[in-house]
C-alpha positions as CSV (number, residue, x, y, z in Angstrom):
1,X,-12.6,11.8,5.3
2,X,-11.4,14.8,3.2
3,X,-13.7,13.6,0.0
4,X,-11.8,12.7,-3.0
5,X,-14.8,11.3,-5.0
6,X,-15.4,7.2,-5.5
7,X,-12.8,6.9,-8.0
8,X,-10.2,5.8,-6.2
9,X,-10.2,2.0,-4.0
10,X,-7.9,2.3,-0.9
11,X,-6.5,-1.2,-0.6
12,X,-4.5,-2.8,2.3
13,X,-1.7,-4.9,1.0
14,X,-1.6,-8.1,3.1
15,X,-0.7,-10.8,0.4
16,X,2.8,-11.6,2.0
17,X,3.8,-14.4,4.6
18,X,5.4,-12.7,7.5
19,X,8.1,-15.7,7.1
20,X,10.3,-13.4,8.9
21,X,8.4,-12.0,11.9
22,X,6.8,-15.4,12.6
23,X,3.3,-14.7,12.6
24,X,0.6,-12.1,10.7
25,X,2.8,-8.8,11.5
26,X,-0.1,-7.4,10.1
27,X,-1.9,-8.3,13.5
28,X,0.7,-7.3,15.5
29,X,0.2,-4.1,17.7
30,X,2.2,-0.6,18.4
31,X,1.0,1.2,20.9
32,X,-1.9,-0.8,21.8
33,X,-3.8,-0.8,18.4
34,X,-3.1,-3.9,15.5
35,X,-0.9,-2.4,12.7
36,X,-3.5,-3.3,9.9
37,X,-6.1,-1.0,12.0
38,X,-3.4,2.1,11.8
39,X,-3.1,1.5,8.0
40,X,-7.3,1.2,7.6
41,X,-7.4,4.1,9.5
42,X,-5.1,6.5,7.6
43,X,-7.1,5.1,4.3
44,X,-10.4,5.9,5.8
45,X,-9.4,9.5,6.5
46,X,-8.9,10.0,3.0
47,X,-11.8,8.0,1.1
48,X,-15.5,6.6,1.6
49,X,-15.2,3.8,4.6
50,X,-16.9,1.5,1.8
51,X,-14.2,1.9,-1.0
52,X,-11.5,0.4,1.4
53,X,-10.5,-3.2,0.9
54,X,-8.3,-5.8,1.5
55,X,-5.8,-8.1,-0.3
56,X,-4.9,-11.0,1.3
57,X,-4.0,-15.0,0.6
58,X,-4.6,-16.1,3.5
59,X,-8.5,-16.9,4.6
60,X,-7.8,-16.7,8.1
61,X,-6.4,-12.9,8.0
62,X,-8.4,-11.6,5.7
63,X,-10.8,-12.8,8.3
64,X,-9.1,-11.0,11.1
65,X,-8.4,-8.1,9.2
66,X,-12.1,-7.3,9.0
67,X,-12.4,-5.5,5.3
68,X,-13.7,-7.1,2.4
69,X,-11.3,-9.3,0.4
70,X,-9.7,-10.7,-2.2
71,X,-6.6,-13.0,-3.2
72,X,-4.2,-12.3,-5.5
73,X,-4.6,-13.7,-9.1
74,X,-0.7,-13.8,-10.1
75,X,1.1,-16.9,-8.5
76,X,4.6,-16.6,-7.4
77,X,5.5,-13.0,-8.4
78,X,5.1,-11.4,-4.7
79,X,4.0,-8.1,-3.9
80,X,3.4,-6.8,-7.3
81,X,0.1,-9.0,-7.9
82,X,-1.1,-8.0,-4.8
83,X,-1.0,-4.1,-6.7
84,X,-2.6,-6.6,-9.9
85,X,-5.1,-7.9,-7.9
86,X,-5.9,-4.7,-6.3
87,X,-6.5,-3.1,-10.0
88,X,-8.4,-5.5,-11.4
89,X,-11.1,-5.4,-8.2
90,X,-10.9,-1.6,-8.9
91,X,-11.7,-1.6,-12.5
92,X,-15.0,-4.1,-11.3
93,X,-16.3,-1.1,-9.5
94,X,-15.6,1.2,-12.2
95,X,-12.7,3.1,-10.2
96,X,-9.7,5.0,-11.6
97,X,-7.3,3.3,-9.6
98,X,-6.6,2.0,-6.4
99,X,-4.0,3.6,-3.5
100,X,-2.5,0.5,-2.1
101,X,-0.5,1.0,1.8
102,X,1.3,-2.3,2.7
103,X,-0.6,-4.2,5.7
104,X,2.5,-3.6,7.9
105,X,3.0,0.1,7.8
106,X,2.1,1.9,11.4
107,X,2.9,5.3,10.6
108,X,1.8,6.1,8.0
109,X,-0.2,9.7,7.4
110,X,-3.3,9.8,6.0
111,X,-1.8,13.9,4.8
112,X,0.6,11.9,2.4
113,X,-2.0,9.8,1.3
114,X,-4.4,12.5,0.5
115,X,-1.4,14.0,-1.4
116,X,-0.7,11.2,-3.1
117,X,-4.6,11.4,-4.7
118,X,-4.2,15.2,-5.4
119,X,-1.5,14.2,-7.7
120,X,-3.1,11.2,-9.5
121,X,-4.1,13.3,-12.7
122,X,-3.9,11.7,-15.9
123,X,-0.9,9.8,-14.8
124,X,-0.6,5.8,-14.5
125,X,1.4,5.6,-11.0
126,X,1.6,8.5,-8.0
127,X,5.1,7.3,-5.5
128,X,6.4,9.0,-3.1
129,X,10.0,9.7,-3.0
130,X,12.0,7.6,-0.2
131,X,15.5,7.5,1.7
132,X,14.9,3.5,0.8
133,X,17.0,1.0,-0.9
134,X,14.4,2.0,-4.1
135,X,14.3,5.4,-3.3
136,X,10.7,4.9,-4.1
137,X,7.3,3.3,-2.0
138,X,5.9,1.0,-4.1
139,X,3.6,0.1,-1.1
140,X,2.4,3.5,-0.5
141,X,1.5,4.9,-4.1
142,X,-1.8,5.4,-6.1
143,X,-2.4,3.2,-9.4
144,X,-4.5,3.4,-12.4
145,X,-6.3,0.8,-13.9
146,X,-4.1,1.3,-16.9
147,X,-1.3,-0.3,-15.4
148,X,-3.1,-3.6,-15.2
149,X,-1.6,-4.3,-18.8
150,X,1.6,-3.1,-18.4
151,X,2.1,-5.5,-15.1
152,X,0.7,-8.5,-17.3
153,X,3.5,-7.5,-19.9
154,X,6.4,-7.5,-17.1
155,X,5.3,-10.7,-15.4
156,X,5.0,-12.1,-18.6
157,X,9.0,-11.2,-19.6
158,X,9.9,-12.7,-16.3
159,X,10.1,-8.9,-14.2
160,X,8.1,-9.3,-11.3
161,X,10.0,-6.2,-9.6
162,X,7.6,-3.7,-7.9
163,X,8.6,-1.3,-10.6
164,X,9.5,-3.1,-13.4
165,X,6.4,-1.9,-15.2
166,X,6.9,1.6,-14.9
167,X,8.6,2.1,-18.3
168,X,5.3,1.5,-20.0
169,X,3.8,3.6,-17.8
170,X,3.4,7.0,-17.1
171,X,4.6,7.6,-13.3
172,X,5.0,10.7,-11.2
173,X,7.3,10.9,-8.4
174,X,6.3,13.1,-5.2
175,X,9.6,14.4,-4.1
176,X,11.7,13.9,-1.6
177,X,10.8,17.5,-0.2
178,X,7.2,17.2,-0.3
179,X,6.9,13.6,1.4
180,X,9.1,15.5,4.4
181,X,5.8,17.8,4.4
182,X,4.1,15.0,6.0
183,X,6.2,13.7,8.3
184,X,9.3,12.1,8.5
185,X,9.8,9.4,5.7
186,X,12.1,6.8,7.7
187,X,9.0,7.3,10.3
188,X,6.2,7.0,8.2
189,X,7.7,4.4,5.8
190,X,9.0,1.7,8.5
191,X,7.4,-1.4,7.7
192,X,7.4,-4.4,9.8
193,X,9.1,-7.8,8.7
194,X,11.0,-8.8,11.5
195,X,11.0,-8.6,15.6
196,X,12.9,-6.0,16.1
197,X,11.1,-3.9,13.4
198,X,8.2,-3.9,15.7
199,X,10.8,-3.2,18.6
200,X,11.5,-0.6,17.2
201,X,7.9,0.9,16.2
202,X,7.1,0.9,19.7
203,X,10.3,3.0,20.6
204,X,8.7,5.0,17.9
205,X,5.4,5.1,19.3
206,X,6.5,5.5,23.0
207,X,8.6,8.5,21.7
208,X,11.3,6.7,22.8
């Protein structure tokens, strides 16, 4: 753990339903160790082992997940109110913000992570640049407590997109260039929804 200070909660986003993979993919292993533990462990390199949580619906996984947790408080708006939930259980402990890594996410590096919380400053939302349909990582980004308002407002106007918030926001973007620092982005943002997603993390893994 690099110390970054208590203000920020690392959170493991595990809200969804795996309808596509068939069962918890966040349970599912690559290279012997369960995805989830991959993502705790890249969270706990970079803050206090205490200040790492877990959103999840679902009693049974949170269970299995092992980290203290919560359920989402927005109904039927998807990923985004697992990013609500995350804030509002980070403003309870008095926390700047929370860095929330999707529950599915093997490779991800703790480095970009601890970049990620060098860049926080006085802005609202830290996301990494991607080679994604987005072009962002909504699922690997820091948020302040600030934006716990400005989601309400977008939910509210019928905009549950990840980022439909961000124009009352103030968000940086780590670019393109500076994510590659870490590792490669296809790499370190594959996240696993399907069968052959995990497939193909293993291949990964293997170094096939």
């Amino acid at each position: 753990m690099t110390g970054t200070g208590p203000t920020t909660v690392g959170v493991v986003s595990a809200g969804g339903q795996s309808s596509r993979f068939g069962s918890p993919k966040a349970l599912a292993t690559v290279g012997g160790v369960r995805v989830v533990d991959r993502v705790i462990r890249a969270l706990e390199a970079v803050l206090p082992r205490d200040r790492v949580v877990c959103i999840a619906n679902d009693p049974a996984l949170a269970a299995a997940i092992g980290l203290p947790a919560r359920r989402d408080l927005l109904r039927d708006v998807g990923a985004l109110a697992g990013v609500h939930a995350a804030l509002q259980w980070a403003q309870e402990l008095d926390a700047a913000g929370a860095l929330v890594v999707g529950c599915d996410m093997p490779f991800v590096e703790a480095s970009l992570l601890q970049a990620l919380l060098d860049a926080a400053g006085d802005a609202d939302v830290i996301i990494p640049c991607s080679e994604g349909r987005r072009g962002v990582e909504p699922l690997c980004a820091w948020y302040g407590v600030r934006c716990i308002t400005a989601i309400e407002a977008a939910v509210h106007r019928g905009d549950a997109r990840m980022i439909g918030f961000h124009e009352d926001v103030s968000v940086v973007h780590l670019p393109l260039a500076d994510v590659r620092r870490h590792g490669d982005p296809a790499r370190m943002f594959l996240n696993i929804n399907t069968p052959a997603d995990l497939k193909a993390a293993e291949a990964l893994a293997a170094g096939t």
